[in-house]
C-alpha positions as CSV (number, residue, x, y, z in Angstrom):
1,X,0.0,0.0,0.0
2,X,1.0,3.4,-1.3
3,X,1.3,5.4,2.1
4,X,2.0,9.7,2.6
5,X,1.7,10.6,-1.4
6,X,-0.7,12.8,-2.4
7,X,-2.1,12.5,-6.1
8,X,-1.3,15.5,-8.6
9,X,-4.3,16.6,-10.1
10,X,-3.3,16.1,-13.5
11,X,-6.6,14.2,-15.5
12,X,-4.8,14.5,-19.2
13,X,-2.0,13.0,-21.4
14,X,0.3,14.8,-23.6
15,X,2.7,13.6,-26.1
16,X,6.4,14.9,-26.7
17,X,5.4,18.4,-28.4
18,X,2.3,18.6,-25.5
19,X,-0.5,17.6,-27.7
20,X,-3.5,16.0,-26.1
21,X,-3.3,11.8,-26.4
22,X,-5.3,9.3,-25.1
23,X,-3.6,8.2,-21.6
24,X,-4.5,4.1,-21.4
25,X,-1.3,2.3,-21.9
26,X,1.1,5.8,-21.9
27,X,2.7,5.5,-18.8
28,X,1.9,8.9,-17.7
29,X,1.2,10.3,-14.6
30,X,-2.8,11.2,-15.4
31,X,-3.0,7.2,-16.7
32,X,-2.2,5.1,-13.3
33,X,-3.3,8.3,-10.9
34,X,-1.1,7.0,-8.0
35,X,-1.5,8.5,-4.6
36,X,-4.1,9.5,-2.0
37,X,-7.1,10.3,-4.0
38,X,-8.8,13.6,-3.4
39,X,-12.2,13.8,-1.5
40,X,-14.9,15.6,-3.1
41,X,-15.4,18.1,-2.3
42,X,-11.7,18.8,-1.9
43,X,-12.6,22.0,0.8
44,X,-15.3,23.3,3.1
45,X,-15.4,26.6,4.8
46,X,-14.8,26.3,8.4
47,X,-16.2,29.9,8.8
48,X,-15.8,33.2,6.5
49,X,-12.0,33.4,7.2
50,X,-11.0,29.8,6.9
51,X,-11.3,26.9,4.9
52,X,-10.7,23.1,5.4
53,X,-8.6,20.9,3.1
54,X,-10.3,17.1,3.3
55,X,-7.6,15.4,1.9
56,X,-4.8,16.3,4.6
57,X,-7.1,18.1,7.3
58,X,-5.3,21.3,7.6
59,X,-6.5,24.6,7.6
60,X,-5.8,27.5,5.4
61,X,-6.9,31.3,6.0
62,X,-9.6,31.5,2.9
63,X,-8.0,34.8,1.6
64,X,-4.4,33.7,0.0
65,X,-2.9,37.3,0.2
66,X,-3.4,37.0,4.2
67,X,-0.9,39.9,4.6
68,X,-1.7,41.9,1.7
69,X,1.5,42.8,0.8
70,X,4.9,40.6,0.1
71,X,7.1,40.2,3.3
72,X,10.5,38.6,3.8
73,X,11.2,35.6,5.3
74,X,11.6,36.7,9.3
75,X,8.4,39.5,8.8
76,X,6.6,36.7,7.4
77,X,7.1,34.6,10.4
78,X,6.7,37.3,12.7
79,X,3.4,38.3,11.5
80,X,2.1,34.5,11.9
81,X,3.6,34.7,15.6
82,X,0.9,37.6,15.9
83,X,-1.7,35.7,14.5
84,X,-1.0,33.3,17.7
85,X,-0.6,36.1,19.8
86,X,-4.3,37.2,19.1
87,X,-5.8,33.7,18.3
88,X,-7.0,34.4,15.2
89,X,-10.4,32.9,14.3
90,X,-10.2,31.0,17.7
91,X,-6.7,29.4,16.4
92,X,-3.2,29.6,18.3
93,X,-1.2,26.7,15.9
94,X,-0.9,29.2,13.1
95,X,2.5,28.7,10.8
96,X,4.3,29.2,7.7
97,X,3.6,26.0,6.0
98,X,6.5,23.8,5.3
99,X,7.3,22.5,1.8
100,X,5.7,19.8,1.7
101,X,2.3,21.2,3.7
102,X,2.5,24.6,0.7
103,X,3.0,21.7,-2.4
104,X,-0.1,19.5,-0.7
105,X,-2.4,22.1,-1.5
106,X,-1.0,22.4,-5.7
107,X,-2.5,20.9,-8.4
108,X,-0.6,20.3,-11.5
109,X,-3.7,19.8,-13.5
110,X,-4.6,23.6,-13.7
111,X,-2.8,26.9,-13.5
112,X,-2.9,30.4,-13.0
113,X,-3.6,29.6,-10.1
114,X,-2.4,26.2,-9.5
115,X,-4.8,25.0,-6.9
116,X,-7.8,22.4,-7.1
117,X,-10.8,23.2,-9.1
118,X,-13.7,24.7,-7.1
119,X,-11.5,26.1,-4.4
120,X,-13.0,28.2,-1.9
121,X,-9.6,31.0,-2.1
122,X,-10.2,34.8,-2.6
123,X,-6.8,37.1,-3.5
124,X,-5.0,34.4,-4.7
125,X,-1.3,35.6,-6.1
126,X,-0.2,34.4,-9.2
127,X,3.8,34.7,-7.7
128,X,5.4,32.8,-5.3
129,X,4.8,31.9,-1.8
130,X,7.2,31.4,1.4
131,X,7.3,28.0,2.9
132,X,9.3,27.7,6.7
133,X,11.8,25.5,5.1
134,X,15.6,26.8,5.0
135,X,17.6,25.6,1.6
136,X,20.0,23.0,2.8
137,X,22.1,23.8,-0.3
138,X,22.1,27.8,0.3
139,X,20.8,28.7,4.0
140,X,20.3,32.2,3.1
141,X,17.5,31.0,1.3
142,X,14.1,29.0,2.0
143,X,11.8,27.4,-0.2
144,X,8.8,28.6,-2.0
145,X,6.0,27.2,-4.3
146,X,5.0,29.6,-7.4
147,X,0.7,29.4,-7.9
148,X,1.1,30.2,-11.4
149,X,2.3,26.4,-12.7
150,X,3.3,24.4,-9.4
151,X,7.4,24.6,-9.7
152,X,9.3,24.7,-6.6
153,X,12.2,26.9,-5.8
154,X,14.4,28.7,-3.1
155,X,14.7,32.7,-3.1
156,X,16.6,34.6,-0.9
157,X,15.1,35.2,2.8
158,X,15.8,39.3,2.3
159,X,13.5,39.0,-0.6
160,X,9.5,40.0,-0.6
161,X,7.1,37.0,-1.4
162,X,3.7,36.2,0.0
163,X,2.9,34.2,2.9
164,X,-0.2,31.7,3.1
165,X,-1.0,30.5,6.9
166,X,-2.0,27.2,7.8
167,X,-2.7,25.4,11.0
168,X,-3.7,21.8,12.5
169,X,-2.8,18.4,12.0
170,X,-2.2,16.9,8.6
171,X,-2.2,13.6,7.2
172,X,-0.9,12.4,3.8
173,X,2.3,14.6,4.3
174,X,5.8,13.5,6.1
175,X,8.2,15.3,7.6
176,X,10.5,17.0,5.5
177,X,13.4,15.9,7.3
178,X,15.2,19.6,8.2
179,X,16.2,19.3,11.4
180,X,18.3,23.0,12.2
181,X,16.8,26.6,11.8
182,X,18.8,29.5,9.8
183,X,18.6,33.5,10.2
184,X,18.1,35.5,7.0
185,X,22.6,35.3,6.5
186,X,22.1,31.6,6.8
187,X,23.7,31.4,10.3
188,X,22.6,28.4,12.1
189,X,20.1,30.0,15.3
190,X,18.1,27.7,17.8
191,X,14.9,26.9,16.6
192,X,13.0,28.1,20.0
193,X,10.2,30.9,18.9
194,X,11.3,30.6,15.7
195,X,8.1,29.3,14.2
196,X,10.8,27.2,11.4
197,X,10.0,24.1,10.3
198,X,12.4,22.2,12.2
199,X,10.9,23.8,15.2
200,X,7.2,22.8,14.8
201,X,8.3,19.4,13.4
202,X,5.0,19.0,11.4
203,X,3.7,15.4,9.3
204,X,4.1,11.7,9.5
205,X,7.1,10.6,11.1
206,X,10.0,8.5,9.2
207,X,10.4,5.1,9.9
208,X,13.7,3.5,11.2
209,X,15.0,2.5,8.6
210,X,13.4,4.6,6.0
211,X,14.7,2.0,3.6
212,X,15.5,-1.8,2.8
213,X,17.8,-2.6,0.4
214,X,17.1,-6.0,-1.8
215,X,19.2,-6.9,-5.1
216,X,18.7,-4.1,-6.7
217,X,15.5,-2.8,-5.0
218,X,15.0,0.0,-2.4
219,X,11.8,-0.3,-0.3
220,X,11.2,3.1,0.9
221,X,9.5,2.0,4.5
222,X,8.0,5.6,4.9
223,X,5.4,5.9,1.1
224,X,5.8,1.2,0.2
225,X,7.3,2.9,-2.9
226,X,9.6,0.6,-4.1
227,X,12.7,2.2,-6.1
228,X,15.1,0.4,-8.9
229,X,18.5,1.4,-7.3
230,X,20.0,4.1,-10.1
231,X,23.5,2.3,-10.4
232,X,22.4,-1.2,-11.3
233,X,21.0,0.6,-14.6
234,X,22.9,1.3,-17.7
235,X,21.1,4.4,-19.2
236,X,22.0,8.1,-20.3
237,X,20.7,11.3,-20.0
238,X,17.1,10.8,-22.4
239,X,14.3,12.7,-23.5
240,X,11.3,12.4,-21.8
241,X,9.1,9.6,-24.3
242,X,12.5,7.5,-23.9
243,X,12.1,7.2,-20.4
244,X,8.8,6.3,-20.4
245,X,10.0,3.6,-22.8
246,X,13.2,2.8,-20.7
247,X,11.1,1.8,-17.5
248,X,8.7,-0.7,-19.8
249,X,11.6,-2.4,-20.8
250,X,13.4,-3.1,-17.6
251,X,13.9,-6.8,-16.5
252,X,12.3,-8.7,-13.8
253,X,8.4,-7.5,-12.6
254,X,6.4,-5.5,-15.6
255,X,5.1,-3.1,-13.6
256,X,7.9,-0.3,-13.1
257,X,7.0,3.0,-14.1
258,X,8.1,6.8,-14.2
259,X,7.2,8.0,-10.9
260,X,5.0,11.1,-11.1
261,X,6.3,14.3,-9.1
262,X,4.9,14.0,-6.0
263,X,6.6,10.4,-5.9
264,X,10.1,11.6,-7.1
265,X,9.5,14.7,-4.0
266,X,9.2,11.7,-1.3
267,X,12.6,11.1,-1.9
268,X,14.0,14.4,-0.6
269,X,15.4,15.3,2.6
270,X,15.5,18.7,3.1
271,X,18.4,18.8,5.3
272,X,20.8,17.5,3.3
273,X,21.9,18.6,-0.6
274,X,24.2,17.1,-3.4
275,X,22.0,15.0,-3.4
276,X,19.3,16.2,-0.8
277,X,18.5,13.0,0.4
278,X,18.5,11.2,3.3
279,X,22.0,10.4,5.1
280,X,21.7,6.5,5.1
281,X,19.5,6.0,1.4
282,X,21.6,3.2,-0.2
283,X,21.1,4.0,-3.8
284,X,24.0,4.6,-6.3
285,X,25.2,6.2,-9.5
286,X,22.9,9.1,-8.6
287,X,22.5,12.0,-11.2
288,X,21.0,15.6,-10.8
289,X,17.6,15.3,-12.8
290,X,15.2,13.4,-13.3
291,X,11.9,12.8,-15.4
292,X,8.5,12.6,-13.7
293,X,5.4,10.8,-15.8
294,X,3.8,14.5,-14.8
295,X,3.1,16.8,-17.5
296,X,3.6,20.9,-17.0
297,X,-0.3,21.7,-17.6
298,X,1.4,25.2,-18.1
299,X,3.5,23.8,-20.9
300,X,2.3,20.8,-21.7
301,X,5.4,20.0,-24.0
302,X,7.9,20.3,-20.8
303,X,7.5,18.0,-18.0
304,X,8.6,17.8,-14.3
305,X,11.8,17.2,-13.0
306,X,13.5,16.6,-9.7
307,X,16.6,18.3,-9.6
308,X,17.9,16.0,-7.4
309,X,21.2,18.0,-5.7
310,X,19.4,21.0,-4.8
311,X,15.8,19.3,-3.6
312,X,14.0,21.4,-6.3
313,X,11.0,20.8,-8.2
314,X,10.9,22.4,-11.9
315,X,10.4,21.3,-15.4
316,X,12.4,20.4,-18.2
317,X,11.4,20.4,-22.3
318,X,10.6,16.9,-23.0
319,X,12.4,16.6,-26.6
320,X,15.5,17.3,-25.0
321,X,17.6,14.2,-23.8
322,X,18.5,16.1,-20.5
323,X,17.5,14.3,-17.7
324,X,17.9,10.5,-16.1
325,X,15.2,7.8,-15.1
326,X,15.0,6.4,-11.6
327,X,12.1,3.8,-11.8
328,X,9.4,2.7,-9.5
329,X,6.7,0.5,-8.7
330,X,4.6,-0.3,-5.8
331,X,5.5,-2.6,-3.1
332,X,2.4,-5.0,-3.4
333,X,3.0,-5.3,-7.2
């Protein structure tokens, strides 16, 4: 059983210059639909000011521009420290949302904004928004999600981006493994007060070990994902319909596949970079990016990528042969 993956959204196929295709037998991310299917209706108001995500129980303020204006990393989380202060709409467990809290509420089936249809959001931004995760690689910087087409990025904490609170408990989401807190020069600080991600410590807790190692199979004991270890493959950087080809072909069980985005994120450890994952993961001959089986519904002839030294999640053009394939399949299969 597929555990602590959310599905993507995306509902179509698209072929190697993005037009439309039928999906059965493709491969693609929008024909197999792995992950936690979304409820519907996906939200409901909690009151006027809030609104209630179904699939992973958390709560987001209903208006996406909370703050009105953009704010830097440290007034960002200083203004959600007030929101605790005064208990905003009864709630004292308000936060910057971590990485992987700010992605769970994407879908990568629509775009400007990239959020699920029907959502109950008012002054959504088309720009990017803060998460409470530091960049491992560059701890000047955190993370933050862009609403226009889903990608994932780090800009520097004296920059001005919006922030999006969120409180309560989530399920479907893991921790994203960061573990110390940064200032805005990327000087390590206690996390006390901080309101940082490795502070609040929010989402499903890793196993121990996080993963088995078998021939040349990696059971990740956190999602059942089961992962073909990179260095017992002899492939090349490919365009994106070769790796959808590569991973039919592979011997031994028929059912490996290109892992959609959200599968290829459940990999990353956000503590660590080059590559940003975790410290005992026993996989070899790793490379820098790799192809998803999920299409860019902003460009649908470039698909996403996990750029594997840095933690990031962007896109690449799917003619080019840029990027590697890191195969997977289910652990019941």
């Amino acid at each position: 059983m597929i555990r602590n993956i959310i599905r993507t959204g995306l509902e179509k196929c698209y072929d190697l210059r993005g037009r439309e295709m039928p999906c059965p037998g493709s491969g693609q991310d929008a024909s197999i639909k792995i992950g936690q299917a979304w409820p519907d209706p996906r939200f409901n108001l909690v009151d006027r000011d809030l609104a209630k995500d179904e699939l992973t129980g958390l709560i987001w303020t209903r208006k996406a521009n909370f703050f009105d204006f953009p704010l830097t990393w440290d007034e960002a989380l200083e203004e959600i420290r007030a929101m605790n202060r005064q208990t905003f709409s009864g709630q004292d467990d308000w936060r910057l949302p971590n990485r992987r809290e700010m992605r769970s509420i994407i879908s990568h089936g629509h775009i400007k904004p990239a959020l699920p249809p029907g959502h109950p959001f008012i002054d959504v931004f088309i720009g990017w928004y803060w998460t409470s995760t530091t960049s491992a690689m560059a701890p000047a910087y955190a993370w933050y999600v862009h609403l226009e087409g889903a990608r994932m990025f780090y800009g520097g904490k004296n920059q001005r981006y919006l922030a999006w609170p969120v409180c309560g408990k989530s399920r479907h989401i893991a921790l994203t493994g960061q573990q110390d807190c940064f200032d805005n020069s990327g000087q390590e600080i206690s996390c006390r007060g901080t309101g940082q991600d490795p502070e609040l410590n929010k989402g499903q807790l890793w196993p121990e070990p996080r993963f088995s190692m078998k021939g040349n199979e990696v059971l990740d004991n956190l999602t059942g994902l089961v992962w073909h270890d990179p260095g017992r493959m002899e492939t090349k950087a490919v365009n994106w319909e070769q790796a959808l080809e590569i991973v039919q072909d592979l011997e031994g069980p028929k059912n490996w596949r290109l892992p959609n985005i959200n599968e290829l994120e459940s990999l990353v450890d956000a503590s660590a970079q080059s590559p940003a994952l975790p410290v005992d993961h026993p996989f070899s001959g790793l490379r820098d990016g790799y192809w998803s089986s999920t299409t860019s519904f902003f460009e649908p002839d470039w698909a996403y990528v996990l750029y594997l030294n840095k933690g990031a999640v962007g896109v690449g053009f799917k003619p080019g042969p840029e990027f590697f394939v890191w195969p997977v399949r289910g652990m019941d299969q």
